[in-house]
Each structure stands twice: as C-alpha cells, then as structure tokens.
C-alpha positions in Angstrom: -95.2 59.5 100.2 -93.0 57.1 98.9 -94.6 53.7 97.5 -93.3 50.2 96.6 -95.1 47.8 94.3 -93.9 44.3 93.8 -95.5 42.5 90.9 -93.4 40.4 88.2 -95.6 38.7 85.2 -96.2 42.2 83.8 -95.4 44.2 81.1 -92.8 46.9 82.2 -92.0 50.4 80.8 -89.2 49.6 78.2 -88.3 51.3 75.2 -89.3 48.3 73.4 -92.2 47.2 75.2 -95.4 47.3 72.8 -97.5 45.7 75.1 -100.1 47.3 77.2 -99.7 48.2 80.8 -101.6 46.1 83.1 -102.5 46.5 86.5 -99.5 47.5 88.7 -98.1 49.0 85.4 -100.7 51.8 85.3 -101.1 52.4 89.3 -97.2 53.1 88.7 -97.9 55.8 86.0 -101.1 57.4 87.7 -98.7 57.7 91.2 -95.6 59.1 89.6 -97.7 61.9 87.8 -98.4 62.9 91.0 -96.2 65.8 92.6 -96.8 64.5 96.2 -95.8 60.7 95.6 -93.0 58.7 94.6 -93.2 54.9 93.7 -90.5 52.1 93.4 -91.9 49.0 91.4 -89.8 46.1 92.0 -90.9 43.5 89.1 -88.6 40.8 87.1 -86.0 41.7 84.1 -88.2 38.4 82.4 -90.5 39.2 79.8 -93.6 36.4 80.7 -95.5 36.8 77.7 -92.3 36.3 75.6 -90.5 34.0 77.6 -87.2 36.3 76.8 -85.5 38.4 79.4 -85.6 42.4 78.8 -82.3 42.7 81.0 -79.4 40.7 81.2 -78.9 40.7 84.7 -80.2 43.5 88.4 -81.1 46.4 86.4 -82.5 49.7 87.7 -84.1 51.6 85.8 -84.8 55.6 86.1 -88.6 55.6 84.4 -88.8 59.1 85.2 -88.0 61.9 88.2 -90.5 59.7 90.2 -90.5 56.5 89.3 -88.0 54.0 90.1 -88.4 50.2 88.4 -86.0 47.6 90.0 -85.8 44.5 87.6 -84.7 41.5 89.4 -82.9 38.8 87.2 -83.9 34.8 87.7 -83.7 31.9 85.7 -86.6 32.4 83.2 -88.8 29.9 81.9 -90.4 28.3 78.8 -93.6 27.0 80.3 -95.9 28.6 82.4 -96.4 25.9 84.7 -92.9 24.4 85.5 -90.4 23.9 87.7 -88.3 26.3 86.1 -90.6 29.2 87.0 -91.2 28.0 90.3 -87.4 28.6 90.3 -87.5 32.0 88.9 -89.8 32.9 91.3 -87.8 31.6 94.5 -84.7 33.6 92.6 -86.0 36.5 92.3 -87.9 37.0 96.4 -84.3 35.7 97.3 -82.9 39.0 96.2 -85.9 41.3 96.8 -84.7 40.3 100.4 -81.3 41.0 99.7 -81.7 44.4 98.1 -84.7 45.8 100.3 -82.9 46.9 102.9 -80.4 49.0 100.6 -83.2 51.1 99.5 -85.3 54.1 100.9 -87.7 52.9 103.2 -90.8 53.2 101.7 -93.9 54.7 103.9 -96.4 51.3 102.3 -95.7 48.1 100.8 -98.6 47.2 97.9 -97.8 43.7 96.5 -99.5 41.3 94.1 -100.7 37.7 95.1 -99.4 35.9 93.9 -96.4 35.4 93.7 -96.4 33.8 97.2 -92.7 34.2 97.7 -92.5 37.8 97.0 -95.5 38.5 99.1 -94.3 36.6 102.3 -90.5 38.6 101.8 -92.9 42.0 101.3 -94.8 41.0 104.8 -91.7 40.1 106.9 -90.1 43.3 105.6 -92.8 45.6 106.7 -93.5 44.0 110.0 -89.0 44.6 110.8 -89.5 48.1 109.4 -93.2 48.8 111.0 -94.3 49.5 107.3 -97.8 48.8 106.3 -98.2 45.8 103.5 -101.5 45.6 101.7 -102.1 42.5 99.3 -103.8 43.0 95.7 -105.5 39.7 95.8 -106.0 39.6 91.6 -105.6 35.4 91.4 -107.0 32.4 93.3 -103.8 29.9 94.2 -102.8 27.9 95.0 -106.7 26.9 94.4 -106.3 26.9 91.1 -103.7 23.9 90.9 -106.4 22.0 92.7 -108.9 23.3 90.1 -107.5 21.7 87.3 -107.5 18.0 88.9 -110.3 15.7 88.6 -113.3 16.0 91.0 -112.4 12.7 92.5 -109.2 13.5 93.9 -109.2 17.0 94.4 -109.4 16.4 98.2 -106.2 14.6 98.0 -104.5 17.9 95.8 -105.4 19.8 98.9 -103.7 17.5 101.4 -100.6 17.5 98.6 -100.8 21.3 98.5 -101.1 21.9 102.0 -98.1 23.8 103.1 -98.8 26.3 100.1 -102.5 27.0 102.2 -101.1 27.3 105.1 -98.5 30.0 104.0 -101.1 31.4 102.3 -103.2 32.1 105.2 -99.9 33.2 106.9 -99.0 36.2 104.7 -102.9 36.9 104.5 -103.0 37.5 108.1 -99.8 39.5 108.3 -100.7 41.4 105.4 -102.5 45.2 107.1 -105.1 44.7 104.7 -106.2 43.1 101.6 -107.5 44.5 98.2 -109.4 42.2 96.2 -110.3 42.8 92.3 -113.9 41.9 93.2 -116.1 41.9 96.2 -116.0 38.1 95.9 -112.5 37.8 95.9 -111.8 40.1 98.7 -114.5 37.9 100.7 -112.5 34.6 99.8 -109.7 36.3 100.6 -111.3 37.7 104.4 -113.0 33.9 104.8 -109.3 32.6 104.8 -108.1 34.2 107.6 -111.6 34.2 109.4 -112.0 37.7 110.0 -114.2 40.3 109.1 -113.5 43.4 106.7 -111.9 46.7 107.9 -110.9 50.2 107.0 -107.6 49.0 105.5 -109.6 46.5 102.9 -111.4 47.8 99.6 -112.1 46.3 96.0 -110.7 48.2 93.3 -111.9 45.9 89.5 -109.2 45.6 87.0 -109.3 48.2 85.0 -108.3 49.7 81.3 -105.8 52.5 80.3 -107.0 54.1 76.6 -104.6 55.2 74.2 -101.6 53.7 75.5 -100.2 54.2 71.6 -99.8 57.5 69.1 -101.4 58.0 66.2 -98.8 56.6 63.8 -98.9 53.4 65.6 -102.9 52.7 65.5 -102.3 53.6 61.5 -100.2 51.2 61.7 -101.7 48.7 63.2 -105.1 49.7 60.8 -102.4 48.6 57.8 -101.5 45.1 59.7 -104.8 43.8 59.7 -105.7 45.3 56.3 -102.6 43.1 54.8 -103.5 40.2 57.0 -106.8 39.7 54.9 -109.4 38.9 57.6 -112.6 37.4 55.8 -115.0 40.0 54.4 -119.1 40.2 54.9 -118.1 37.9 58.5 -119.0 38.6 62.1 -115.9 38.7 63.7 -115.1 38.0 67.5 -111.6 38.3 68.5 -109.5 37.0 71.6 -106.0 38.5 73.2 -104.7 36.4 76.0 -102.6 33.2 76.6 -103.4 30.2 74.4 -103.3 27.9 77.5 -105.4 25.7 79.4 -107.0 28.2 81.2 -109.3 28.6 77.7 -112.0 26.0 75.9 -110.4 27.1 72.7 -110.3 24.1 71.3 -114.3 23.9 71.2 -114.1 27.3 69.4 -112.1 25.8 66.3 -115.1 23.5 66.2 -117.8 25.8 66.3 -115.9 27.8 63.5 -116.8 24.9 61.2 -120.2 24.2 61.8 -121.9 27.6 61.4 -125.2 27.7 59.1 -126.2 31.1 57.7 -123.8 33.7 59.0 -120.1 34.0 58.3 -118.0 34.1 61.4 -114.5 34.3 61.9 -112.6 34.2 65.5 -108.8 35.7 65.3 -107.1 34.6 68.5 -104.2 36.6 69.1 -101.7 35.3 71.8 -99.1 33.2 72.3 -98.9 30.0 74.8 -98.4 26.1 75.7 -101.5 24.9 73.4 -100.2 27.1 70.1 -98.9 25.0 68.3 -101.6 22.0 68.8 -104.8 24.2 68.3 -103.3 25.4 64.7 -103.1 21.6 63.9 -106.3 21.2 64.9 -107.5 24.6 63.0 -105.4 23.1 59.7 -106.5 25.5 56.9 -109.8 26.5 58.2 -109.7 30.4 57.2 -112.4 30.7 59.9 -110.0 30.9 62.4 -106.5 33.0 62.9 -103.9 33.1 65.0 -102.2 36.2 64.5 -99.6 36.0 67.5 -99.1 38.2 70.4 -100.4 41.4 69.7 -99.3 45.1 70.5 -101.5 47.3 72.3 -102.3 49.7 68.8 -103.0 46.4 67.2 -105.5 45.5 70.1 -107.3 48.5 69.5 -107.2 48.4 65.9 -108.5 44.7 65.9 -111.2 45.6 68.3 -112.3 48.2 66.2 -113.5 46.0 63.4 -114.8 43.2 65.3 -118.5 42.6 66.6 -117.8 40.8 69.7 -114.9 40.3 72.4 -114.6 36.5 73.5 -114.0 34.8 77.3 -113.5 31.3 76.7 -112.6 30.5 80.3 -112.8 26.7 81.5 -115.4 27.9 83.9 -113.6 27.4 87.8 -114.0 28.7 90.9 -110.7 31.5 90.4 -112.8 32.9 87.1 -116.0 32.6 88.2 -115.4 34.6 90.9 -113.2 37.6 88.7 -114.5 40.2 85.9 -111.3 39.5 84.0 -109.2 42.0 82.6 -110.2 41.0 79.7 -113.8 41.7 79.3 -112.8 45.1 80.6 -110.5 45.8 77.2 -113.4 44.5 75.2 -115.8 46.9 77.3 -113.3 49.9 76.3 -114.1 49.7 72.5 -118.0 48.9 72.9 -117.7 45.4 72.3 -120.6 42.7 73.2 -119.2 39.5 74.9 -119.8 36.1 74.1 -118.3 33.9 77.3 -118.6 30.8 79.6 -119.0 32.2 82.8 -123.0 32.4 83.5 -122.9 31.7 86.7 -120.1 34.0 87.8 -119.4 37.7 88.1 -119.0 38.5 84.6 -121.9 36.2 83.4 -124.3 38.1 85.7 -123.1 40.8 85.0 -123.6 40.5 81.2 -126.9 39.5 81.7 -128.2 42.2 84.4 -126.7 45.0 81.8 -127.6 43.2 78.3 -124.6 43.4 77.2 -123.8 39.8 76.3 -124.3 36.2 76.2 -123.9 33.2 77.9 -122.7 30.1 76.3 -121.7 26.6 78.0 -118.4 25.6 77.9 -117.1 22.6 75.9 -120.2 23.0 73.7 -119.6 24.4 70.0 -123.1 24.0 69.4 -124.0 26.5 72.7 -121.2 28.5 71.5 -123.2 29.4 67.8 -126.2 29.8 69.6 -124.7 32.3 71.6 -123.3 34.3 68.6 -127.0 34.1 66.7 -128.6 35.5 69.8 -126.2 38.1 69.9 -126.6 38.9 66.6 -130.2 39.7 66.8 -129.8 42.3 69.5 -129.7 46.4 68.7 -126.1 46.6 68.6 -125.5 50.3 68.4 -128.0 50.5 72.1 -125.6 47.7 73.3 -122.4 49.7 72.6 -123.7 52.8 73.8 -124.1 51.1 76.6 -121.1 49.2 77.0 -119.1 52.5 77.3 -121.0 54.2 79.3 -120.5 51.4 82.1 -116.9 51.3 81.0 -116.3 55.1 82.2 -118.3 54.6 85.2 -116.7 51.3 86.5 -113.7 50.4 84.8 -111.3 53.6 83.1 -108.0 53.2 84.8 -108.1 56.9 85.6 -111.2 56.7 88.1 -110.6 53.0 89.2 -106.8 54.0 90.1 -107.0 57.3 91.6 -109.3 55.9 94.2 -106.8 53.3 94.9 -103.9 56.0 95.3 -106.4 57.8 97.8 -106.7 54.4 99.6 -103.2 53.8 100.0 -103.1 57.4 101.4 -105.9 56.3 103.7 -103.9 53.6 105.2 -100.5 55.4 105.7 -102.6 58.1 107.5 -104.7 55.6 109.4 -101.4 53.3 110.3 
C-alpha cells in the first residue's frame, strides 16, 4: 500500500534535526518499518520552531527504501501569526498541486488540519484520482482566531471569518472520513458537517515515541543541565512548548515569587513571540529559567529530575477539548501535572486517575495551591500510575499501529 501524509509545522527527519518526532513524524516511521507499506510525507523545507529553512529550495529526500519526504519550499516566517505565514502556507498547497500529479498515485491520502490549503488541494486530488482522503483533525481553526477576541465581539469575528468556516465545512465533507485526536474533537468535527459517525472515522490521542536519542546523547544532555545549575533542595516543574499566547506564563513568573515554605523553580524551555518580554518580566528571579528550545535527550533528561510537568493553557474551547501532546511527554517519564484545564479533557482526566491538579488560570495564588496539594500526595503510587496509563493509552507504538490498521480498513472498505 502506498501512503501520503501532508503535514508541514513538524519536525522532519534531518541529519541535524534534534527535535522529537511528532505526530505525522512517527506514523511515517511506524509505516515504513513495515514490509507491506510505503509512505510519501509531503511536509515544508521550513523549520517552524526555528523559524530557519532546512532546505534551500523543492527537496526530496530518500529517508529510507520506504519512505519518501517531499519538502516544499515557501516564503518562511518570523511570527507565528502573520501574514507572511499565511503566505508560506498558500506557497507551499500551490505546489503540492503542481507536483501531485508527477508522483505515484498513492492508494490513501491522510492529511493534517490544518493547514486549510493543503487539506482542500489533498481533497480535490483524491476525488480527480478516486483516492480516499481522511483528515487528522489535531487543531480547532479557524475557531481559535475567534477564541482569542473579546467575548463581546466574537460574534462579529465569526461573520469576519466566515469564508474560512465555510471552506472548512467544505473539505470536511469531501474528506472520506475524519480522525479526531479525541472523541470530542472528532464530535466537533462530525457536528460541522451535520452527520453522524461511520466506519471510515476513529480517534487515535496524540501519542509519545521513547527513546528517540542514544545513549551518548541523554549523557549528554544529563551534563547540560548539571552545568546549567538548576537550584538544589527545590520542587521543580518544567514546560517544553512555544512561549506564545496560547500559555498564562506570565502568571507563572508571579507565582515563582510568592512561594512560602517550599522551594520551587519552573524552567521553561521553548522559544516564541512572548520570549523576550516574559524574561523582562522574570529579571533575575533564579526561580525561573528559560533555557531555549530543547532537544529531545535534553527533554528527557530534564524530565527526569523534575517533580511535575506543567499545562499553562489560556483555557479555550480548542484546549479544552484536546489531551495535548504535551501532557502525554510528561505522562512518558511519570510525571504529575499541574494545569488549567479542569473542565476539559485533560482536567478530568487528571482528576478521575489522581494524577494531577487543577489550578485556575491567571491566578498565581491558585497556581501555589495547586503545587502544595500536589506535593502532599504519594508520589511514587502517582508515578507508578502515570506509566502504567501511559503504555495503555498513549505509547506511539500501540496508539499508531492501530491507526496504520485503520488506514488499511479504509482502502479495503473504499
């Protein structure tokens, strides 16, 4: 069977890639190690965590005897939310419509939403070559535009964005079935296009590759953070992700400072838009660190000296409605979380298993309350715990191998 993925915005296998594999990354890796498949991933030559292209211009790229990555070259950006990316994006399905048709035909389509662009280009495709298209529905837009405005006028965002809905809805419907990263998502997803689920729709969470390092690297990484001189006799919660405003970071900062009794220290490691202004806020406050973007043996290592994983999130409807990727990484190592998202799927979901705490957002005061509860819970039975549900529910190699037999299900069944 040969597969084709489209997702850009991820890390990519490159010689000099020390980031983790995310979601499309790893399905990749799990497909090509099998003897019956072969799997295309068309994704961008733009690096979106470091805002630097990995290849000059088209590039593809042999990954191994059954894995082919086609990098498509656009504009890049420095901001995540800009016109300039919007550009990128409309580069980049531009070509993916130009090249398609010059490669094998592929016997399913799987592509992320978003981006929009590349998943309406995917669609058409399919339907001229009577190839099935599923959607991974991982990311609420354009809701989440309308998220961020004021309660007030959010009506009038959704008039402003209503040709983004409406194509939306349009590539849903096309789409031969959707995948969503949670059963809430996939409902969302179902209630936009008013109809009701079938055989060729599933959920499949995010999930967590281990070990995506060698040894020398995690004893390297052990050697980073020994230099970095993290504070000693101190709780410490740590944080990978985008400093942006998807995060009440800035609330953390002033939590750091008002702790009574226990030490704490939170090392944030990422890059983004609000850098540079929450480490003028921080100012020499050794509570907190910023440490930069972070290799995947440094994740690891980090997370194996730290007490607790944090999940900031501004709590909307797009995360509310998601067990983030990254509450899955902290689940890998055992870790406890300490996030903002009670009364979504990760905050029940904490509190049915006991593995966490729920703290309001834009409240440092909640936010140390949360940490002192955690702290007097049996941490070693919370751990324990932790991994077990991670192996159950969320190792890439079980979550991913079921969605490999689903694709399988839906080339059969088409």
């Amino acid at each position: 069977m040969n597969i084709w993925l489209i997702t850009i915005g991820e890390p990519i296998p490159h010689p000099e890639n020390k980031l983790r594999l995310h979601r499309t990354g790893i399905l990749a890796k799990q497909i090509s190690a099998s003897k019956n498949h072969t799997v295309t991933w068309w994704t961008s030559a733009f690096n979106h965590f470091t805002k630097q292209h990995i290849y000059n211009e088209d590039s593809v790229v042999e990954v191994n005897s059954r894995l082919k990555m086609i990098a498509l070259y656009g504009g890049g950006y420095k901001r995540n939310v800009s016109f300039s990316r919007i550009r990128d994006h409309k580069q980049i399905a531009e070509k993916f419509i130009k090249l398609a048709p010059h490669q094998n035909k592929p016997d399913i389509i799987l592509a992320s939403f978003p981006t929009l662009g590349l998943c309406e280009a995917a669609v058409e495709y399919g339907k001229k070559q009577n190839i099935p298209v599923i959607i991974d529905y991982r990311d609420m837009w354009p809701e989440v535009f309308v998220d961020i405005l004021p309660k007030k006028i959010r009506l009038f965002g959704k008039i402003a964005l209503f040709q983004l809905f409406s194509k939306t809805r349009n590539v849903f419907k096309k789409a031969d079935g959707l995948i969503g990263i949670t059963e809430e998502f996939l409902n969302l997803g179902l209630k936009k296009i008013e109809r009701q689920k079938h055989k060729m729709d599933a959920v499949f969470p995010l999930a967590y590759l281990e070990n995506q390092f060698n040894k020398n690297q995690l004893e390297e990484a052990d050697k980073y953070w020994e230099q970095l001189g993290l504070l000693k006799d101190t709780k410490k919660i740590c944080f990978f992700g985008t400093l942006g405003y998807q995060f009440d970071l800035e609330n953390v900062i002033k939590a750091s400072s008002l702790h009574e009794g226990y030490k704490y220290q939170f090392i944030l490691c990422g890059t983004g838009d609000k850098l540079e202004d929450l480490k003028r806020m921080n100012g020499d406050n050794p509570n907190v660190v910023f440490p930069g973007y972070m290799s995947a043996s440094q994740i690891k290592s980090l997370m194996n000296i730290c007490d607790y994983g944090l999940c900031p999130y501004i709590p909307k409807e797009a995360f509310l409605n998601s067990m983030p990727g990254k509450a899955i990484e902290y689940f890998s190592s055992g870790l406890p979380i300490l996030g903002t998202l009670g009364n979504g799927v990760l905050g029940k979901f904490l509190n049915s298993h006991k593995i966490g705490v729920n703290y309001n957002a834009n409240n440092p005061e909640s936010l140390l309350k949360g940490l002192k509860t955690l702290n007097t819970l049996d941490q070693e039975e919370m751990k324990l715990k932790i991994l077990n549900l991670f192996n159950k529910q969320f190792n890439a190699k079980v979550v991913y191998a079921n969605y490999l037999k689903h694709l399988e299900f839906v080339v059969s069944s088409f």
